[in-house]
C-alpha positions as CSV (number, residue, x, y, z in Angstrom):
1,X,3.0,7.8,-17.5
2,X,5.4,5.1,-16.1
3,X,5.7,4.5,-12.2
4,X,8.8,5.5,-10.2
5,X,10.8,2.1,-9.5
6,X,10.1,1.0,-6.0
7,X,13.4,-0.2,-4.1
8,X,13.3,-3.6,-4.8
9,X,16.0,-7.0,-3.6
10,X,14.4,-9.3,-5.5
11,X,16.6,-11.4,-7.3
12,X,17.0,-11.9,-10.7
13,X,17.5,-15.3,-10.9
14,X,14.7,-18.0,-11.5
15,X,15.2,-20.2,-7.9
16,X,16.2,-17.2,-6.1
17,X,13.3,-15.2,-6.9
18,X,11.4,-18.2,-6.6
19,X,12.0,-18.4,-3.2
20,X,11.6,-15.0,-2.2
21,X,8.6,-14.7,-3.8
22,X,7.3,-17.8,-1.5
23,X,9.2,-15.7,1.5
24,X,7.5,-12.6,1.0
25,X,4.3,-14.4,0.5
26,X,4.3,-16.5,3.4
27,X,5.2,-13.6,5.7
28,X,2.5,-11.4,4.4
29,X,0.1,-14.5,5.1
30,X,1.5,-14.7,8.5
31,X,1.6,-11.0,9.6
32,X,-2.0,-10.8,8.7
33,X,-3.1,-13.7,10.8
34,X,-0.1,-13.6,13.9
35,X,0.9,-10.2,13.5
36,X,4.5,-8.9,12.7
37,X,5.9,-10.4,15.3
38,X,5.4,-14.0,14.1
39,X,8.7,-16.0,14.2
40,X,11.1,-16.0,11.1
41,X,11.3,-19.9,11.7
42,X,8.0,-20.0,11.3
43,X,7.3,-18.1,7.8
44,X,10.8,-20.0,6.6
45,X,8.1,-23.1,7.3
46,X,5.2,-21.7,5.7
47,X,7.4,-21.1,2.1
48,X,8.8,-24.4,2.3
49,X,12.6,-23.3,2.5
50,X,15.0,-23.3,5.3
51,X,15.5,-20.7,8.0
52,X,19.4,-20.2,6.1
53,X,17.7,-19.1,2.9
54,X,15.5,-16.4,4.7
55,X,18.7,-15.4,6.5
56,X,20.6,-15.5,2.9
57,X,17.6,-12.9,1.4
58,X,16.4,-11.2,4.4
59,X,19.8,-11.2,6.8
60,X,16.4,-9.6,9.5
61,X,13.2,-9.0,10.2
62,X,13.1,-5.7,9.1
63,X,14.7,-6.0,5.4
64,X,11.6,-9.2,5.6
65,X,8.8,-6.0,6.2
66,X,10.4,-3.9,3.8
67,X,9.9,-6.8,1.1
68,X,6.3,-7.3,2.2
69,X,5.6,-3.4,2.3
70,X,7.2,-3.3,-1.0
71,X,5.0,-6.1,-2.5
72,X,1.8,-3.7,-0.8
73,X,2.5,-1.1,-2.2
74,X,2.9,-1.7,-5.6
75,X,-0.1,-3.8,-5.0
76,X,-1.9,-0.3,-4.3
77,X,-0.1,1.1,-7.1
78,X,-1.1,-1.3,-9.4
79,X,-4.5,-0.9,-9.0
80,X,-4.9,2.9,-9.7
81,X,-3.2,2.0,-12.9
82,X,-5.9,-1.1,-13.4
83,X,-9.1,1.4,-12.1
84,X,-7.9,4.1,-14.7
85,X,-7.7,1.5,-17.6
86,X,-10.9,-0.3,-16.6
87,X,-13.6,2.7,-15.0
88,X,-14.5,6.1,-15.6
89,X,-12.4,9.1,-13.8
90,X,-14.3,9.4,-10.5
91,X,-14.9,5.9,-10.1
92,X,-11.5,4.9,-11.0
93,X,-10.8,7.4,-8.0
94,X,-13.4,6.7,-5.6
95,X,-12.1,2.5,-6.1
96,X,-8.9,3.4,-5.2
97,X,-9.0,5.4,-2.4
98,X,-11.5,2.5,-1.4
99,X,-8.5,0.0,-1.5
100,X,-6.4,2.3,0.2
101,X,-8.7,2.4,3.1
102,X,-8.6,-1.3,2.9
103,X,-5.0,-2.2,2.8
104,X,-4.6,0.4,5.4
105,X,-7.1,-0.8,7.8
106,X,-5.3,-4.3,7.5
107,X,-1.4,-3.3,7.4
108,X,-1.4,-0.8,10.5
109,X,1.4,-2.8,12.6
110,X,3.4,-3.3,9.5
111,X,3.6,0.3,9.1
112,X,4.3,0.9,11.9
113,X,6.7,-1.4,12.8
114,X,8.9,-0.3,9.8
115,X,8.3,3.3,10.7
116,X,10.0,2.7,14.2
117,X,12.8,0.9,12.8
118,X,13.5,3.1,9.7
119,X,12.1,6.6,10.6
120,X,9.1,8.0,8.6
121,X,10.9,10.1,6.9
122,X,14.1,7.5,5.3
123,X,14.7,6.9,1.6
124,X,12.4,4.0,1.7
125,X,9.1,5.5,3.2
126,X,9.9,8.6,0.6
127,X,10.3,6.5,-2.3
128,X,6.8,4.2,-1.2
129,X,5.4,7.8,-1.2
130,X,6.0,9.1,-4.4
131,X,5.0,5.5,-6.2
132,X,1.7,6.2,-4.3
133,X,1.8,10.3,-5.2
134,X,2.5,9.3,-8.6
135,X,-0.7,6.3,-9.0
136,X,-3.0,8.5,-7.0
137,X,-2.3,12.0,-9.0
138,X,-2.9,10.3,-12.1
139,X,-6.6,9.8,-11.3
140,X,-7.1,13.1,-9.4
141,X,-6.0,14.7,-12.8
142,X,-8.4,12.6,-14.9
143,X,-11.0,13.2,-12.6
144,X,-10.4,16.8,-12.4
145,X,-9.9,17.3,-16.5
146,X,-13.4,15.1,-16.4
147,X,-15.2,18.1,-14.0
148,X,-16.4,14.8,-11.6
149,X,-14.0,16.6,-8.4
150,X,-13.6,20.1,-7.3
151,X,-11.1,22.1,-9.1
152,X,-8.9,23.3,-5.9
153,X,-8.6,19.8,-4.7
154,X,-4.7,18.8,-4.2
155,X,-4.1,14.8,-3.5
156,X,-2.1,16.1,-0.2
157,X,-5.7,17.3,1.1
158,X,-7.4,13.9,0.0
159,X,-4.5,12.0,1.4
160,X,-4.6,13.3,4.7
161,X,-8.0,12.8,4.8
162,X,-7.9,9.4,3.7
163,X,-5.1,9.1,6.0
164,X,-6.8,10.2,9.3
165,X,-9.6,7.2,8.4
166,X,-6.6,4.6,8.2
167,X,-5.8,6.2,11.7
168,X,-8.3,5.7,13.5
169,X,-7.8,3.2,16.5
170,X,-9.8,0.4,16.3
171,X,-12.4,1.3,13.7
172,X,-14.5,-0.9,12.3
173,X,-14.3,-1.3,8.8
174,X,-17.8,-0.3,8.0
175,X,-17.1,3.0,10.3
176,X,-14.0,3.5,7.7
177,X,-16.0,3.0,4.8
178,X,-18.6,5.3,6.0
179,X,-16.0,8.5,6.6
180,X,-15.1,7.5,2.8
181,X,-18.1,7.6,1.7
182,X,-18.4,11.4,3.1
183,X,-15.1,12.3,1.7
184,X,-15.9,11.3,-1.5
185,X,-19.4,13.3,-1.8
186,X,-17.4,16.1,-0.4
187,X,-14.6,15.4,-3.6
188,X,-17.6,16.6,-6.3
189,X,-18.0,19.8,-7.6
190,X,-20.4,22.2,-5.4
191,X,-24.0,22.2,-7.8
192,X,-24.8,25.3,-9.2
């Protein structure tokens, strides 16, 4: 099964995507210690280009998220596809709901930034959806075919699940990992 396409501006030309490449990994870098609001000088810095190149890629801060939430998420994507190549069904889920917890524990302002400037419900947030839909129904459906979940399980009922735990004000990560840890027993077939 090939992923949906996510929206992508990345250029096709070498220097060009060279640079936003270095953009896009210099404001992920700096979101993740500073916050989103870190200054667009300042990640313009941190790649090693001038502030007229950002503004040539990114012409604001939000196309600059949307980049960096793109790069995430095909990040998350990416890794269902690696877990289902590289571990059995249930594991390959269990890992990657485990990384979801992770990057979502770590990305809340970004999120929500974006959502406030683009609405949860716009094209973009849709189409990050359905590459994530797409990864993550991949290994329900192994796992299911493999009997290692519960038959009646949707990915809607483990996403919101999941998604309550990303959610939660100020939790500590272990408290996250925990709450995973009790969805997934909760994800196996009831023994006879």
């Amino acid at each position: 099964m090939a992923p949906t396409p996510l929206p992508s501006t990345r250029p096709t030309r070498a220097d060009a995507a060279r640079n936003y490449d270095l953009l896009v990994t210099a404001a992920r870098e700096a979101f993740a210690e500073h916050g989103t609001d870190t200054s667009l000088e300042e990640i313009a810095r941190r790649a090693g280009v001038g502030i007229g190149t950002l503004y040539r890629r990114f012409p604001n801060r939000v196309a600059l998220l949307e980049a960096v939430y793109i790069d995430e998420i095909q990040s998350v994507c990416d890794r269902a596809y690696d877990f289902d190549r590289e571990l059995e069904p249930f594991e390959a889920l269990a890992a990657w709901l485990r990384s979801f917890v992770g990057y979502g524990l770590s990305k809340k302002s970004l999120a929500s930034e974006l959502t406030v400037a683009l609405g949860k419900d716009s094209p973009f947030f849709q189409s990050c959806k359905v590459n994530v839909q797409e990864a993550g129904q991949l290994l329900l459906d192994k796992a299911k075919a493999a009997g290692e979940v519960r038959p009646e399980l949707e990915l809607m009922d483990i996403m919101r699940l999941v998604g309550g735990i990303n959610m939660g004000r100020d939790m500590e990560p272990e408290q996250a990992h925990r709450l995973l840890d009790i969805v997934l027993c909760g994800l196996r077939p009831a023994s006879a």
